[in-house]
N, C-alpha and C positions, 0 to 999 in steps of 0.2 A: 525538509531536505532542500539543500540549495543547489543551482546549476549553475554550472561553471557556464562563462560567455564562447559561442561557437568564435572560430577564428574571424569570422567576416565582422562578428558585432565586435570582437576587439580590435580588430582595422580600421572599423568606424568610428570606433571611439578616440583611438590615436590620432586619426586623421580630424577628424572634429576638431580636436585641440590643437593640432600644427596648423590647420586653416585658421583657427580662432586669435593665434598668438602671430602669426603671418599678417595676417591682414590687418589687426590691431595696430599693430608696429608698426605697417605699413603706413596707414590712417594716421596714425601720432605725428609721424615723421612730415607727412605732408599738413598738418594742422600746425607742425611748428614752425616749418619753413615759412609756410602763409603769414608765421606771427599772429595768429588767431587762438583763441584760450583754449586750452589742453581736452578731450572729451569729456575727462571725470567733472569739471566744470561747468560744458554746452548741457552736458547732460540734466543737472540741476536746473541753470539758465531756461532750457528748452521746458522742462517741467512748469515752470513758473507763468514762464510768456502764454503757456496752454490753458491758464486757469484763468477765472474771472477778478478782473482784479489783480494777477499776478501776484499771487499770494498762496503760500501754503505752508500747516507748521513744520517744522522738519521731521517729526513722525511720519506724515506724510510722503516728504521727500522721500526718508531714508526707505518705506515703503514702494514707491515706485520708483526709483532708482538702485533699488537693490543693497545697498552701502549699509556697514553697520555705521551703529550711532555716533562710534568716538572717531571716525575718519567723518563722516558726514558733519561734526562738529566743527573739527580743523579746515576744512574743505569750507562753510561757508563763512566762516572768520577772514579764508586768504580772498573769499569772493566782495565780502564787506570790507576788506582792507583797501581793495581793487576799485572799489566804490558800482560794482556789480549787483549786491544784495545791498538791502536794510533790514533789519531788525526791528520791530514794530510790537508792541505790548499787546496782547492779545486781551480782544473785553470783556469776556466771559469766564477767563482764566487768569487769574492773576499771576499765578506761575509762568503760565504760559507764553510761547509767540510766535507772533506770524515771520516769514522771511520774504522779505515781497522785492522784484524785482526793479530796478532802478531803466531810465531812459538810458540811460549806459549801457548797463546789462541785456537789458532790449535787442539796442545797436549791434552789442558784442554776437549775443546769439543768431543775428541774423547777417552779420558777416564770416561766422565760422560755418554756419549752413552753407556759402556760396562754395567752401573749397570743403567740406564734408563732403556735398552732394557729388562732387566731380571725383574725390576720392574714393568716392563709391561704387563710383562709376566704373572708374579706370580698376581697384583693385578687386570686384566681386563682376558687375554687370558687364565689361568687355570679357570676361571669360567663362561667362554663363551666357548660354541662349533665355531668353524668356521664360520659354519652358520648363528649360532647368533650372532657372528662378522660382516660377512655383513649386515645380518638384520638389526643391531642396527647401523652399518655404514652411511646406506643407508637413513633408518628414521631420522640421525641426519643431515645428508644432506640436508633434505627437510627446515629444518626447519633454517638451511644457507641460504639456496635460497629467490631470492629476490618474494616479492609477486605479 
């Protein structure tokens, strides 16, 4: 027998998405103006610079960046075009490869951080109190978690 959602969790749900698509747009728009690389990008970038070695295969990636395969594939081509990523022969695998992050890409990801952070700022943390920072934290947590 399935339940239908009471009105509050379909309000939330709505609103989840109109904050999600708000604030994204928002965030984009101040990453391009910056001239700093697009999120779908920092995002990989940021992946990368976290790891030892700045290296991960794109399974990897596409795992912790959430992306499926065949956009995460075009996405690090324009990243390697950009001279961002390299593409490195994996030793264990011969099919395989690593995408390992360049001094560029390095560079890049740690000057789109200076106007992410601020974008951050201005569009979620000047309209939450702290509080309602972990509040809203911690609720969107739950709904991470597995059932």
């Amino acid at each position: 027998m399935s339940r239908s959602p009471s009105e509050h969790v379909t309000r939330a749900w709505t609103q989840l998405m109109r904050a999600r698509e708000s604030v994204l747009g928002a965030i984009e728009a101040d990453l391009k103006a910056a001239g700093v690389v697009p999120l779908g990008w920092y995002d990989v970038l940021l992946e990368l610079t976290r790891e030892k070695g700045g290296r991960l295969r794109p399974a990897d990636i596409e795992r912790k960046i959430l992306l499926p395969q065949y956009s995460l594939s075009r996405l690090i081509d324009r990243l390697e075009k950009e001279g961002l990523v390299a593409r490195a022969p994996h030793e264990d695998d011969a099919r395989g490869q690593w995408v390992v992050v360049t001094e560029k890409g390095r560079a890049a990801q740690a000057r789109t951080w200076k106007v992410y952070a601020k974008s951050i700022q201005t569009h979620v943390g000047d309209k939450i109190s702290e509080e309602g920072a972990a509040t809203l934290a911690d609720l969107l947590g739950r709904l991470m978690a597995e059932p």
